[in-house]
Structures are given as structure tokens and as C-alpha cells.
N, C-alpha and C positions, 0 to 999 in steps of 0.2 A: 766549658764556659770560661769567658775572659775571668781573669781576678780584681780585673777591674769593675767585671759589673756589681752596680746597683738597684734592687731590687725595687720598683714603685709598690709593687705589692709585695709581703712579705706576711704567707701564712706558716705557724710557724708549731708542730706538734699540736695540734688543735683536736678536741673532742666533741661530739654533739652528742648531747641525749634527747630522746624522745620518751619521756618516762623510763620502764626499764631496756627499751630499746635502745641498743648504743649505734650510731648512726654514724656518725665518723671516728676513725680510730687512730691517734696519733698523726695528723694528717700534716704535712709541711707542703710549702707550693710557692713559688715564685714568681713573679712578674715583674718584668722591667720596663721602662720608657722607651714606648714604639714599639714593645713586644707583642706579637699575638701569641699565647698558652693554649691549646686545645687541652681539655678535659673531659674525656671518652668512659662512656660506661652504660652498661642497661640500663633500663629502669630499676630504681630501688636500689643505684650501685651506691648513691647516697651524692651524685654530684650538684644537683639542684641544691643538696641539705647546703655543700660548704658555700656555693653562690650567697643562697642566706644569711649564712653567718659570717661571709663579707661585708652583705649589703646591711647587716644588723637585725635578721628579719628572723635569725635563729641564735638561741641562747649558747654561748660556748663554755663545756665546761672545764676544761681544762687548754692549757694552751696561749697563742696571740696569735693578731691581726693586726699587721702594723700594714699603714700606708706611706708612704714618702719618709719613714722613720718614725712616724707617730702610733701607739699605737690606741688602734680603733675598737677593739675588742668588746668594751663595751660602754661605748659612748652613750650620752646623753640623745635626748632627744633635740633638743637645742643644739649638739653638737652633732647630730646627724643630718640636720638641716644645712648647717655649713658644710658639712662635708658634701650634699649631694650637687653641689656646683662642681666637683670634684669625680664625681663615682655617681655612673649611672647604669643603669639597664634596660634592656631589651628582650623583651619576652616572647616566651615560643608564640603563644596565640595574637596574630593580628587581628581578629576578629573582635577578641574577648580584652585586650588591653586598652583601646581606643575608646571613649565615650560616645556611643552612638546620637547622643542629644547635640553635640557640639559639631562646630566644622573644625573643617583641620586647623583653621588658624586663631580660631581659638582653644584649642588642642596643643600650638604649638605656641602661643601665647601665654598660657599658665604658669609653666616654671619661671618664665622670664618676667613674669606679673609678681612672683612669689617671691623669684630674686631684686624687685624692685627696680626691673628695667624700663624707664619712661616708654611710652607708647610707641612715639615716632621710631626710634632706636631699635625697639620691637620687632616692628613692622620690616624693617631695613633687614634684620636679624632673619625671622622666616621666611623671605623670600630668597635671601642669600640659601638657607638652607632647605629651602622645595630645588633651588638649582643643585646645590649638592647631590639630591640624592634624585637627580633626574626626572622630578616631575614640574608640571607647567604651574606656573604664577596664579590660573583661574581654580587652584582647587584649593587655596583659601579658604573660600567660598561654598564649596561642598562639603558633604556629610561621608564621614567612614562607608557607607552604604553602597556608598557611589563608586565605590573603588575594589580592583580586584586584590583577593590576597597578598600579591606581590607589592604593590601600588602599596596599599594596609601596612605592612612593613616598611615600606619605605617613610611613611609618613612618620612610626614608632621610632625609625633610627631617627630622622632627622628632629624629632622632640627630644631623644635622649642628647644629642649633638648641641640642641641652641644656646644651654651653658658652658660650652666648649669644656667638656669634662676632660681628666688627663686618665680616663678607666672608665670602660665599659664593658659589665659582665653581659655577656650575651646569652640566656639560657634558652637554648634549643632555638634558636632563631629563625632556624628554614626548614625546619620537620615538620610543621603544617603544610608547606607546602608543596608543588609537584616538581620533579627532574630538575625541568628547566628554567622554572623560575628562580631553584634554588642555586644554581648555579650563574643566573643574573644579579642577586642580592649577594651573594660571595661575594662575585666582583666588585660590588659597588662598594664592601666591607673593605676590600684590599684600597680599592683607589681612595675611599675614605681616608683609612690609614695614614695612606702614603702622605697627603694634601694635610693632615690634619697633628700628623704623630701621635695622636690619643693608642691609648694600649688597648687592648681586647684579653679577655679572660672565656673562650668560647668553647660552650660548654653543648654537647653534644655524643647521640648515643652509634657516631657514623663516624668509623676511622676516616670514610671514605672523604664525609664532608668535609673536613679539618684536613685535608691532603694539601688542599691548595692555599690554603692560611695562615697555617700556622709555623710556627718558628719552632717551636719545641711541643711537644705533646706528654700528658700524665694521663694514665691508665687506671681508672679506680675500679676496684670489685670488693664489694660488702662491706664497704666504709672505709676500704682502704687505699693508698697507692699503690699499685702492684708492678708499675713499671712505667719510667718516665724517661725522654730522652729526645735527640734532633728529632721534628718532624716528619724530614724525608725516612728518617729508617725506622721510626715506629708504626710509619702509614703504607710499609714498605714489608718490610722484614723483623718484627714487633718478635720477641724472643718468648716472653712469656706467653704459656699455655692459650688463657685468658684472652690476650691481646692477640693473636693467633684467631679464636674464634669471632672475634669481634671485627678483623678484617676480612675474615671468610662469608662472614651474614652483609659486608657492606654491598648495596646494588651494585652494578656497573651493567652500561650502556649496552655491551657484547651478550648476543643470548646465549653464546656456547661457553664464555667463558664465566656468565653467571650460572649456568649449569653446574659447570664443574667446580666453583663456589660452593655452590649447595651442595656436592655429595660431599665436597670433601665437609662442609661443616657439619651435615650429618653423621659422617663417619667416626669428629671427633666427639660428638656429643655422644655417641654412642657408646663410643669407647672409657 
């Protein structure tokens, strides 16, 4: 990495406890301006825990969280409020994040109500970003219900977008959903990106999904980092044991050569 770079995010030997459970261990992780970070792990490798204690939503006990230099570790509530103009997310369940009582555009009106954006402004605001994220002008208008999964998340990105955040953790953002849808919302994540330079912290249990996103990739297993590096060669050629199994369980389209996927990752689980 350049010496020049500066990190937007900056987690920095960070610890989580869950009672006597220790949940992150010594954890450091960087994020820069326009960078997307994949963060790879099973379930329970504790990568949800450090989203949390990004987003402020888990206690850190040892350690820091700085953003743009400051740090966040363990801000106010009052000061987490300002910071979410700033730092937002997007959650794996589109079905379960969205208010079923509400339409989208009062869905997508909220933060911007909360931020104190006059109406008209609003309005100008969510429909710019239904166009972003490829859906039509009349689903203002409707209810979550009304909308497939993919459409569901699209509407979650474009809430997390209309305070033009400069960081969006993404935890599990397209594992609810099927093949091709997920590889539709990728896309829309990249061309976002590009249009918008917001950072992404995208967090996910699929070397495979983060092949096409990310700029660099971190490998966690049992609260820890076990191996971080370019993109292409940890979604690729990933050294550690670990990181190895984790690209051998990823799907791929080919039946023969997810076959031989599975035996080789049965072989090593075996072994």
C-alpha cells in the first residue's frame, strides 16, 4: 500500500467482549476514501461483532476506532447522531430492515426529516436516489411488500445513500438473496461507488462475493484477522489454511467445477 495513504477508517487493535466471551481479539483494519474492504468469515468468526463496534452498537474493550482521524470509539449519543450523516449501513435482511407500515418514500424521508432537510429538498433528494439505485419514480408510493428482495435492497442502499455518507458498512448485504440477483446489487454497489466515491466496509461470509468489489480483503476466524491483502489474490490464491477453505465452500456457476470444490473442501476439513 501507497505511504501516502490515509485511512477514512482506522480500527486500530480493538477487543470486544461478550461477557466472558471474547469476541474480537486484537483486531486492526483499515479503510480509505473510495476504498471497498471485504471482510470474510463464517458465522460466529465475529465479523458482524466489529461492524458493531464501528457502527457503536458494541462495547470495545480495549483498543480504537477512529474515522477521518477522530476517534469514535466511544462516542456519545449526541455524537453518534452526527456522525450518522457520515457512516451508515446496510443490512443483510431486506425484508426485516425496512418498515412494512411505511412506503418507500417515507422510508427514504426519515433520516433526511431527522437531518432537518426541508420537504421540497427531500423530495428532489429521493427521487434522485430511486434513480440511483434503478428503480422507478412510482414506488414512492408503495409498500416494502410490494417489492421483490432485490428491489428491498435496493431501496435499504438507497436510504443508507440520501445523507450522502462518506462509509457504508455493508453487513451481509446479498446473502438473503439468490445467484443473480446478487450479482445485480454487486453491480449497482460498484457503479454506486464509482458515481458517488462513498467507501464500503463489506462484510461477508463468500470469498466469492467480494471477488468482484473489493480492493483489498481481511480474513477473520475466531475473532481474529488471519490474513489480509489485494483482493485479486486473496479471492484468488488466499495462503492461509482458513482462507483456503472459505474459497473452496464459495458457489460457482460451473457444476463440475463446484464439484471438485466440494471434494477438495471436504478433504480438507477432514484432514
Amino acid at each position: 500500500m501507497s505511504a501516502e495513504f490515509r485511512p477514512l477508517l482506522s480500527v486500530q487493535d480493538v477487543d470486544v467482549h461478550y461477557g466472558k466471551f471474547h469476541a474480537l481479539k486484537n483486531v486492526s483494519l483499515d479503510v480509505g476514501a473510495g476504498e471497498c474492504v471485504g471482510l470474510v468469515g463464517e458465522s460466529g468468526s465475529g465479523k458482524s461483532t466489529l461492524g458493531k463496534a464501528i457502527l457503536g452498537l458494541a462495547d470495545v474493550s480495549r483498543g480504537s476506532v477512529l474515522f477521518d482521524g477522530s476517534d469514535i470509539t466511544r462516542a456519545s449519543r449526541a455524537q453518534r447522531r452526527e456522525l450518522a450523516k457520515s457512516i451508515q449501513v446496510v443490512f443483510q435482511d431486506p425484508y426485516g430492515s425496512l418498515d412494512p407500515a411505511m412506503t418507500v418514500g417515507q422510508i427514504l424521508a426519515e433520516p433526511l426529516q431527522v437531518a432537518g432537510t426541508k420537504p421540497a429538498e427531500a423530495g428532489e433528494i429521493i427521487r434522485e436516489m430511486l434513480g440511483r439505485v434503478k428503480l422507478d419514480e412510482d414506488a414512492i408510493d408503495r409498500y416494502p411488500n410490494e417489492f421483490s428482495g432485490g428491489q428491498r435492497q435496493r431501496i435499504a442502499i438507497a436510504r443508507a445513500l440520501v445523507r450522502k455518507p462518506r462509509l457504508i458498512v455493508c453487513d451481509e448485504p446479498v446473502s438473503a438473496l439468490d445467484l443473480t440477483t446478487q450479482a445485480t446489487i454487486i453491480d449497482l454497489f460498484i457503479d454506486l461507488q464509482r458515481s458517488t466515491g462513498v467507501s464500503y466496509l463489506f462484510v461477508s461470509h463468500d470469498l466469492g462475493v467480494v471477488r468482484r468489489i473489493c480492493h483489498r480483503v481481511a480474513v477473520m476466524y475466531k475473532g481474529e484477522i488471519v490474513e489480509h491483502g489485494d483482493g485479486d489474490a486473496m479471492t484468488t490464491q488466499p495462503e492461509h489454511p482458513y482462507s483456503r477453505r472459505l474459497l473452496m465452500a464459495s458457489p460457482v456457476a460451473d457444476p463440475d467445477e463446484q464439484a471438485r470444490r466440494r471434494e477438495a473442501w471436504l478433504q480438507v476439513r477432514a484432514a
